[in-house]
Structures are given as C-alpha cells and as structure tokens.
ZATORNU-556228 format. One record per residue: x, y, z of N, C-alpha, C, O in turn. Coordinates in steps of 0.1 Angstrom, whole numbers, padded with zeros to 4 digits, always signed. Layout:
BEGIN
XYZXYZXYZXYZ/...
// end
This chain:
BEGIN
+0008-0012+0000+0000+0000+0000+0009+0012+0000+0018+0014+0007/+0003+0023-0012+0014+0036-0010+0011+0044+0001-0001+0045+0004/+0022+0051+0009+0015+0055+0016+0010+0073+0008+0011+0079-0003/+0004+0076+0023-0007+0092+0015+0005+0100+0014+0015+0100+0021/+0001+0107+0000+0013+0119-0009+0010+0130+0002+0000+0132+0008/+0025+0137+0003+0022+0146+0013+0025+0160+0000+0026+0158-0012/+0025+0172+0006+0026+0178+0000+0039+0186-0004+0037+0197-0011/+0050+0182-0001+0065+0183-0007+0066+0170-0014+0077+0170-0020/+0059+0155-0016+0058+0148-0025+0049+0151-0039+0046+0143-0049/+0046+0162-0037+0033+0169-0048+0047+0174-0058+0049+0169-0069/+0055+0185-0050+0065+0187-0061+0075+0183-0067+0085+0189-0071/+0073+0170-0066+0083+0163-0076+0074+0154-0089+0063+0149-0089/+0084+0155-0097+0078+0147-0110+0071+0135-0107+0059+0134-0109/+0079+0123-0101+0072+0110-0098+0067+0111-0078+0069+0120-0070/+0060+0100-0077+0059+0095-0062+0067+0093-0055+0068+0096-0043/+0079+0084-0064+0088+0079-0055+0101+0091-0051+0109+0091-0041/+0099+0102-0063+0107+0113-0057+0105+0128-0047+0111+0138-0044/+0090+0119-0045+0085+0131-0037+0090+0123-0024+0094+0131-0015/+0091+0107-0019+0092+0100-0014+0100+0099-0008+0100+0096+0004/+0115+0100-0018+0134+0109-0015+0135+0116-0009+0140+0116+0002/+0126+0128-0016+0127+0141-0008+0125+0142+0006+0131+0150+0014/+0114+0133+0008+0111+0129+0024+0123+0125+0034+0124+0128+0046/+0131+0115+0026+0134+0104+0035+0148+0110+0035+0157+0109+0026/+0146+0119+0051+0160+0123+0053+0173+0112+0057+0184+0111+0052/+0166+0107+0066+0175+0095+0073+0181+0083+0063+0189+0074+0066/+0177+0085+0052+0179+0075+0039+0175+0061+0039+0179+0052+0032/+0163+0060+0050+0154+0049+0054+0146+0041+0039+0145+0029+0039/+0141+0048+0029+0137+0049+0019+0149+0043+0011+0151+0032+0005/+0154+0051+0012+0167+0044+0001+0173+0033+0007+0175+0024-0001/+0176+0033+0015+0181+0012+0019+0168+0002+0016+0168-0009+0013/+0159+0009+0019+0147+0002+0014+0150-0001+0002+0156-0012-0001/+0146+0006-0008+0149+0001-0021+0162-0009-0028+0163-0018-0035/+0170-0001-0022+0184-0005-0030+0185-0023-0020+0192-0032-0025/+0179-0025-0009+0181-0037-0006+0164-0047-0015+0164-0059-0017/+0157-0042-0017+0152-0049-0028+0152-0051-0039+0147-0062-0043/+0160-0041-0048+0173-0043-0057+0182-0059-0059+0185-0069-0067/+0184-0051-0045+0199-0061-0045+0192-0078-0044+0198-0087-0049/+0179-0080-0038+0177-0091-0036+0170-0093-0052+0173-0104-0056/+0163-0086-0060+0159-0092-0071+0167-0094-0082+0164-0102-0092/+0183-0085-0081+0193-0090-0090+0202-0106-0083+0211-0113-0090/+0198-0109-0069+0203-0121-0063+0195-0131-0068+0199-0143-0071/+0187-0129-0070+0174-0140-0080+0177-0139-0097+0174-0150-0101/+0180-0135-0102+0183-0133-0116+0197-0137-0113+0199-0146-0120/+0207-0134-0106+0215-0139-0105+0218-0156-0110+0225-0162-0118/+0208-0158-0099+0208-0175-0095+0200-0179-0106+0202-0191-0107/+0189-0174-0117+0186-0176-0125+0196-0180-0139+0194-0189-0147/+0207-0172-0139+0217-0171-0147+0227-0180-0147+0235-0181-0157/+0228-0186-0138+0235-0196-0129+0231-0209-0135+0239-0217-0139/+0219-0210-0137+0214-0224-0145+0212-0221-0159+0209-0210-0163/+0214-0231-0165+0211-0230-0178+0200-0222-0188+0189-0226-0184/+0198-0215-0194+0188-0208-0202+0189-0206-0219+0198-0207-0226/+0179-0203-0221+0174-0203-0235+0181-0188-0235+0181-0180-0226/+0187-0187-0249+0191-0175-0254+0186-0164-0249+0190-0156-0241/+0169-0165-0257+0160-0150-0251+0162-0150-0235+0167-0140-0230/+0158-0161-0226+0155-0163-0214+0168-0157-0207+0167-0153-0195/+0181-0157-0214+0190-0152-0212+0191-0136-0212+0190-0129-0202/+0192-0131-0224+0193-0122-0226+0178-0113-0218+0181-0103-0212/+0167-0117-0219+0159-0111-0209+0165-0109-0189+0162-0101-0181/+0173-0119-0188+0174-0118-0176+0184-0114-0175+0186-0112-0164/+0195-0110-0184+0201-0100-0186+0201-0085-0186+0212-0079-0184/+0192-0081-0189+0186-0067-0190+0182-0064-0183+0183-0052-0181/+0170-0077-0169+0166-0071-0159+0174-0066-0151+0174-0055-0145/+0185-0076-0148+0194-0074-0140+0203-0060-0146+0206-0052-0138/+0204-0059-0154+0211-0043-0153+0200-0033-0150+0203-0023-0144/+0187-0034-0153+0179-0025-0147+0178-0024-0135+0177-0013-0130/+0178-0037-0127+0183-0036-0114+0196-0027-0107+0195-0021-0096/+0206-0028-0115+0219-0023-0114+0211-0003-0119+0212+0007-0112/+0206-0004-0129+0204+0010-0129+0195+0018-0122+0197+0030-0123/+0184+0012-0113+0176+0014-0109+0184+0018-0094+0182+0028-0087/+0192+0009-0090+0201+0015-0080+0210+0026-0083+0211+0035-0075/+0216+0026-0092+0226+0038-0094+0211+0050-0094+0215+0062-0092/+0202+0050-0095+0192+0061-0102+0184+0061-0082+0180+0072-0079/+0184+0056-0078+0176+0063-0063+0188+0069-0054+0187+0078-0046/+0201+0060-0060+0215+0068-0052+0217+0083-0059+0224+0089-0051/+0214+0089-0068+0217+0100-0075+0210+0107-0070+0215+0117-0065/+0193+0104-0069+0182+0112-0066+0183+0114-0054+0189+0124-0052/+0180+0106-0044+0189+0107-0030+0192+0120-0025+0186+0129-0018/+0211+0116-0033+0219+0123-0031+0214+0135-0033+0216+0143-0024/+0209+0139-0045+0205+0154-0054+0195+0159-0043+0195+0171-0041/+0187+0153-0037+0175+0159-0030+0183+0160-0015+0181+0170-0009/+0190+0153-0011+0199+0155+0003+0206+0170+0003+0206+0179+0011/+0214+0168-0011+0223+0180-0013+0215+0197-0010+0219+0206-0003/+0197+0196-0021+0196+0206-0020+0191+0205-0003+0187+0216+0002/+0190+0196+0005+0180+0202+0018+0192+0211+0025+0189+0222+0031/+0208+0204+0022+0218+0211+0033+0214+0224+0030+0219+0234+0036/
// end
C-alpha cells in the first residue's frame, strides 16, 4: 500500500521522488536498493542455471535494470539531500 502523498511529495515529477525528498534519514533508500539487490540475487541465481538464449538475454537486462535502478535512487537521493543542506 502507498503511503498518503504529502505535499513536498506533490512537487516532484514521480511518487517515488517526492518519497526521496522525504526520506531524510535514507530509510527509503536502503529500502529500495536492498530490494534491488535481492531481485538481481534472484536473476542472478537464475543465470547460474542453464537458459534459452532470449531467457537469457531477458534476464540480462533485468538485472542491469536492477543495477540502474540502484545507481538512479542513489543519485536522486543524493541530489534531493544535497539541495536540503
């Protein structure tokens, strides 16, 4: 369940960056980046056993989206931390 948009979550583009902006303590962001990390540990172990080309290359891609999906809440983060100092 999301929780209710507050109204410094109103001004940002997405939810989840109104969500950043919140999350001083970076509670939010270990949140994510450790769900990250556990669904490229699954793709991982997927990759690990044998696969069909596409099945391959699909689980290839997720897993860098995983990879970019982390680099991309670490930036936002950062960028929304930077402007609160």
């Amino acid at each position: 369940m999301e929780p209710t948009p507050t109204p410094t979550a109103a001004l940002y583009g997405t939810r989840i960056e109104g969500r950043l902006a919140e999350d001083r303590e970076g509670v939010l962001r270990k949140q994510l980046r450790a769900e990250l990390a556990r669904a490229r540990r699954s793709i991982d172990a997927q990759l690990r056993a044998p696969q069909t080309p596409k099945a391959f290359a699909r689980l290839t891609a997720m897993r860098e989206l995983c990879l970019a999906g982390t680099r991309t809440v670490d930036k936002v983060w950062r960028r929304l931390a930077a402007q609160r100092a």
